[in-house]
Every structure is written in C-alpha cells, then in structure tokens.
N, C-alpha and C positions, 0 to 999 in steps of 0.2 A: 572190202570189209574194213581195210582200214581206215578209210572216208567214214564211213558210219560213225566208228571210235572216235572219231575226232568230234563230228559233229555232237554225240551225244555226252562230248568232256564238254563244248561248249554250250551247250545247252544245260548244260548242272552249274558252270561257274554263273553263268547267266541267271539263273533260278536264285544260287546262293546272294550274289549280289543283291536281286528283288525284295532276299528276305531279310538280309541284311538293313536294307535301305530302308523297309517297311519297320524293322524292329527301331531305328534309330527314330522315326517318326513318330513311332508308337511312342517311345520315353520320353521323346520332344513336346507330345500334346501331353503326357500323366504330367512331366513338370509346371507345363504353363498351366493347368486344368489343375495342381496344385495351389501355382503361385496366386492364381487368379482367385482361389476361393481362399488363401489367405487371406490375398487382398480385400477381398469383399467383408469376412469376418472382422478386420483390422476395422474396415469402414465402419461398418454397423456398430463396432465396440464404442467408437469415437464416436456415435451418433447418444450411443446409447449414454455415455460418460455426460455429454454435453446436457442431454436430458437431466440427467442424473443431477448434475450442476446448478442448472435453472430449476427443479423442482427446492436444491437446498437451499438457494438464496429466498424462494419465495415461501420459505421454512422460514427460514432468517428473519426476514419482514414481517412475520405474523407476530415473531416471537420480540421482535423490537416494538413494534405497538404496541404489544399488549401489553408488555411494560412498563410505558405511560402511563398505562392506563391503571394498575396496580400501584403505581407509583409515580404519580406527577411534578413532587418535589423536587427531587435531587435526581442526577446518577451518582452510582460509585463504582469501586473495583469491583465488591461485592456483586454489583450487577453484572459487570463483565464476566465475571468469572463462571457466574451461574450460568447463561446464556452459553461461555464454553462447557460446563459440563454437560447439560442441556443436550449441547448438539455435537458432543465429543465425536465418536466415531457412529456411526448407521451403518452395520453389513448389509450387503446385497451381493443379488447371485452370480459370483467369481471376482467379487471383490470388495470395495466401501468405498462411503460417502461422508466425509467432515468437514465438519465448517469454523473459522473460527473469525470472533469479530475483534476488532481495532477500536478504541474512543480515539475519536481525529481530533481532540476537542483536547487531548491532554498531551498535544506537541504545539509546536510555535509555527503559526500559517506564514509562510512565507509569501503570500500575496498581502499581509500586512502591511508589508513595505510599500504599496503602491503609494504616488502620489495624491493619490483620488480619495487616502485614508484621513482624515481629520486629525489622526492622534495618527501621525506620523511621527514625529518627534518621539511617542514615550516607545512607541513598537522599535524604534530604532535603537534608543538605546536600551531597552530590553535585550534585542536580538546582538548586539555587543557583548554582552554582560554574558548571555547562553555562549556564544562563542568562546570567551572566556572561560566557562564550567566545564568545557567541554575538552580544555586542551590546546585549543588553533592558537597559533602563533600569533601574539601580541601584535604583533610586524604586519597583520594580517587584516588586524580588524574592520579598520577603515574600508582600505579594499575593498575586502567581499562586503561590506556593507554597501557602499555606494557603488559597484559595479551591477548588483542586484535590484537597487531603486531603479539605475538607469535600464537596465534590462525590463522593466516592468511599465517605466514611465512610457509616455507617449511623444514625448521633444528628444531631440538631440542636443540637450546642452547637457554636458558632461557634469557630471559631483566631484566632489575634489580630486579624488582617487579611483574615478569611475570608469566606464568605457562606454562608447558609443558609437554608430555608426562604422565611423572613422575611423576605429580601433580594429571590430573587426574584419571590415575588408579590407585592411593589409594584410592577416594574415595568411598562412603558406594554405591555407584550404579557408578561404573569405566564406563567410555567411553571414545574413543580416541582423540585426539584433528583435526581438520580439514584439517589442512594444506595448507591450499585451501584457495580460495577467497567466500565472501560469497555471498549466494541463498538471505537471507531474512534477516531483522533484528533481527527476532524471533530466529536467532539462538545465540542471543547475553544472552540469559538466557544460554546457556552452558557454556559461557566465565566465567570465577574467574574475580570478582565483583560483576558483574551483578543484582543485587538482583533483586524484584519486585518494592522497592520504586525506583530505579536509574534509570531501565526499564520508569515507569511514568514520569519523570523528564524530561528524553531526547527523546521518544520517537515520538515529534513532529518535531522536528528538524534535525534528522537521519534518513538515507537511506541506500538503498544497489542497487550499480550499476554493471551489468558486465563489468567494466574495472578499471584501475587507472589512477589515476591524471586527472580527471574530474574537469570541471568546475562550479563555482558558476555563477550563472545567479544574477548579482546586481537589475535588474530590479523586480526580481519577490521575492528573499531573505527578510526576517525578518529582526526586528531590532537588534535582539541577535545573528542571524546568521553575521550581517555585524558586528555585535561589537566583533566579532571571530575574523575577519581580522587584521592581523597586519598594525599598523595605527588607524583602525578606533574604537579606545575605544572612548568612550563615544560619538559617531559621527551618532548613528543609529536614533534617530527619527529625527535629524535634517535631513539626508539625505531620511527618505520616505516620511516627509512634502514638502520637495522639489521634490519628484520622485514622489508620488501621492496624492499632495495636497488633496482633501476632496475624503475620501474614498468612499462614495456616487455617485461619479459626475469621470465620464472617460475623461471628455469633458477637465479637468480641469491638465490631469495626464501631467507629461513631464521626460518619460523616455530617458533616455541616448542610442541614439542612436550610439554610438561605445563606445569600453572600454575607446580608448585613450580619449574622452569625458569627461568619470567619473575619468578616472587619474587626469586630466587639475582640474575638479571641486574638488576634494580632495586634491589637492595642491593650489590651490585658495579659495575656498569658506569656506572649512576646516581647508586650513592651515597647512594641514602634509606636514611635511619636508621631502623629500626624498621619497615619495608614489611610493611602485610595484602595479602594476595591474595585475602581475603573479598570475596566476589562475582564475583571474576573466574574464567575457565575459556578453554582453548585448542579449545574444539569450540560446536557452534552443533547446535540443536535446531528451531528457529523458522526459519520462512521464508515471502519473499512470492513464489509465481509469476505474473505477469502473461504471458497469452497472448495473442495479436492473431490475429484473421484478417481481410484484405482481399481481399473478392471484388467486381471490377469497383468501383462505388462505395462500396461497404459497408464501413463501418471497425467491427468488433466486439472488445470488450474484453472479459475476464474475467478479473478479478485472484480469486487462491485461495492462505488461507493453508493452512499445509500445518508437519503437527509431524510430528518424525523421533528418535523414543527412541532415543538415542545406545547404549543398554546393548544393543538386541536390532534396533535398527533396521524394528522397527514402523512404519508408517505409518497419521497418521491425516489428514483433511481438515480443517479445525474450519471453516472460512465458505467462503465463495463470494460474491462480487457484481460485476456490472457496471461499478458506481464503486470507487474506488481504498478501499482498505481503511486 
C-alpha cells in the first residue's frame, strides 16, 4: 500500500511539472506571438510613413512647378511661405504628414569655390566677407578658405594656408582629401578648420549645390548673406525693409522683379558707385524639400533636393536622404 502512495505522489509531481513546463511555453509563445505582431505593425507603420513621404514630395513638386508657371519672373519669401502654409500639416489615419521647402538659392554654394568656377576670385572673397558676418575668427579666414578650394580642387598643390593630400594622411585617423565637388555640407567637418564651433557659426548660411557659379536669389537671401556682396556692406536691412516691408503681411512685400531692377535700386537708393549685379538673380532654381511623417510613435524624415529649370520648368530630383542634406 505504501508503494502505491509513493508511486501516485510521483506521478502528481510529474503531472505538475508537465504543467508547469507547458504553462511556461504557453507565455513563452503569447510573448514572441506578441513581439512579433509588434514587430510586424512597427514594419508596416514604417512602410506606410515612407509612402506617406514620397507621396508628399511628389505634392511638393506639383506645387513647385506650378509656380513657375503662375509666376515666372521672380521668387520670393512670399512664395516660400505660401508653399509652407500650403503644405503646413495633412492629418492622416494615427498621425500627419508635413512638408516644408528651403530656397538653396538664398545661401552661399560652397562648390563655388571650385577651381573649374570662372569667378573664383569674387566667390572667394565673397565667401571671406560672409565668414566675417557671421562671427568666425579673423585668424581664420584664410584657412577655411583655402583649405576648402583645396579640398574641392583636383591637384595637390597646396593654397597658402591650405591642406592637401599630405596634411591629411598624417593625421591620427588619415583620410584622403576629395577632390571632387561636394555631396553635403557635413563634409565640411573633414576640411582643416572646420571645428564644431565654426560648423554652428555658418551653418545657416551654407549650402551645397551640384554645380558652380550659382546664383544668389536677392529676393529670398538674408541680410548677412546680401552684406557678403561686394557693394552691399552695411546695406542689408535697409534693402529687406524695402524688399519685405512687415514680415507678417505679403500683401505688403515688393520684390525685385528683374536683376537689372536691383542694380538701378543699388545704384540709386543705396548709392553704390559702380554696382555688379554678377552673380545675383531675382528667381531660385535649387531647393531643399523636407517631409515628415508621424505615425503613432514613428517620426520619419526625408529631406529631397529638387532642381526646377526656370526656362521650361522642368523638374528633376538630384538626391534624397534620410539625414538633412
């Protein structure tokens, strides 16, 4: 009798452990049969954002042509602004879609500096003078000016104050220099100067375009940006008072519809003797779209530059990325 007792104690721990083991299984497969239809919803959200994305850009580009086409003379702030309220926010279902656009046209291309540019010379000392508006240390200028040409040019013979080749592969992490015209601003942290504080200085003001000798859009350019121009020191908030009277109110804007306009006004209104208008222009070709979509937690970016042939209003894409171009 007492062999039975035994056997039927071991045969209950036996059982409990079965069901034990079975119960741990069970919450083992709810978690992953959880995790996994997270996962899957996570995907789809991301699928659904990036949709989301590409339909706003190609929002964006109906609304930049047509533009043109409304208005082939000029750009101005007024237009950018419209275009942001335009495409301010779009709700959709468990979250929104906004876009907003950039004039690339109203900062300084830092592929200007290339050797290959004709008017090298006046982009150079342009791009000193914005250095100068902007804060950067006097001690400085040269520097980041000719470490930049050399970074851009195609020879390795050094600029005065420049670097080359040779510079940077002694450094403690060598890399070669570009040669090339640049992709993004951010590759201006490889340039010799560059620090982080010079980076925050001027990186509102700077861009990167794929071409040279680009032009400034006066209509849509800062006041640091115009007090770059040769001629216009100390001429920049008198001429956006007069180019966008109350920043508020578009009603009220009176951009310069042709360059030779803004010549005539710079040599009359201003008073500079002898005004080039070389390199300057009243319309804008270049631009940055950034689109957001937030679904639920998901925040998605896609910044997309985007060229608009002022002559036929063409549109083409030239990049696309994730991070800020």
């Amino acid at each position: 009798m007492l062999k039975t007792n035994n056997q039927q104690g071991v045969a209950l721990i036996i059982a409990l452990l079965v069901v034990s083991l079975a119960t741990v299984l069970a919450v083992s497969l709810v978690n992953h049969l959880h995790y996994d239809i997270r996962r899957t919803e996570n995907i789809l959200r991301l699928d659904q954002a990036q949709l989301y994305n590409v339909n706003a850009v190609e929002f964006g580009i109906l609304l930049i042509k047509a533009d043109l086409k409304v208005n082939n003379k000029y750009d101005s702030l007024g237009d950018i602004r419209l275009f942001n309220d335009q495409t301010a926010i779009f709700p959709v279902d468990g979250g929104s879609v906004s876009t907003h656009l950039t004039d690339l046209q109203s900062c300084f291309n830092l592929n200007n500096l290339s050797k290959t540019n004709t008017e090298l010379s006046r982009y150079r000392t342009q791009y000193i003078t914005l250095l100068g508006n902007l804060g950067v240390d006097s001690n400085l200028y040269t520097t980041l000016t000719d470490s930049l040409i050399d970074w851009l040019d195609k020879d390795n013979i050094n600029e005065p104050q420049g670097a080359e080749f040779d510079y940077y592969i002694g450094l403690e992490k060598p890399y070669r220099t570009a040669n090339n015209l640049m992709v993004s601003p951010s590759e201006l942290r490889l340039v010799k100067g560059y620090t982080d504080a010079v980076m925050k200085l001027i990186k509102s003001e700077v861009c990167v375009l794929p071409a040279v000798n680009t032009g400034i859009n006066i209509n849509t350019a800062s006041s640091i940006m115009l007090e770059s121009i040769a001629g216009l020191e100390g001429h920049g908030d008198r001429i956006i008072k007069d180019r966008d009277a109350k920043p508020d109110n578009d009603d009220d804007d009176a951009p310069f519809e042709k360059a030779g306009d803004f010549k005539k006004y710079a040599s009359g209104t201003l008073n500079v003797k002898n005004f080039s208008d070389t390199g300057l222009q009243v319309y804008s070709e270049y631009f940055l779209l950034e689109s957001r979509t937030q679904l639920g937690a998901g925040d998605i970016k896609l910044f997309s530059m985007i060229y608009r042939d002022n002559s036929n209003a063409k549109i083409k894409l030239i990049r696309q990325t994730s991070g800020a171009l």
